[in-house]
Steps between C-alpha positions, in 0.01 A plus 500: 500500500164686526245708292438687793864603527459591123194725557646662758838571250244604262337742741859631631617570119211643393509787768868535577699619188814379751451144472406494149860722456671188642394320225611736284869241334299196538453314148399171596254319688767362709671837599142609548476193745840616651379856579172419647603225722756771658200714566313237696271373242473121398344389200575344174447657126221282443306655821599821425375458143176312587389768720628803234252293251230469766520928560522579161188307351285768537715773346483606165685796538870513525660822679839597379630514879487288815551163634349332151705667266849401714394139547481475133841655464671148668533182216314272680556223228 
């Protein structure tokens, strides 16, 4: 399990509309687990959470589109 291999997921969904299309059914953090294990990534919701906190301190400005608004769209509780 590694933040890198979450930045790089990050990176990968936020400029290729494909992968974030494979996550398009997923509804829980375990699917979401599921999916990008299959891809090649390895890391666990909490990395993948502490790193989306980490990017988004600075931003006060939510855009209706991109990586930020689909990560939201999974029930991560």
């Amino acid at each position: 399990m590694s933040v890198r291999s979450a930045a790089r997921f990050l990176s990968a969904a936020a400029q290729d509309g494909q992968v974030r299309d494979r996550f398009a059914a997923v509804s829980s953090p375990e699917e979401f687990l599921q999916v990008s294990q299959c891809m090649g990534y390895t890391f666990t919701t909490a990395e993948l959470l502490r790193l989306v906190r980490i990017k988004s301190l600075k931003n006060e400005t939510r855009r209706l589109t991109g990586v930020w608004k689909w990560l939201r769209g999974v029930n991560w509780r």
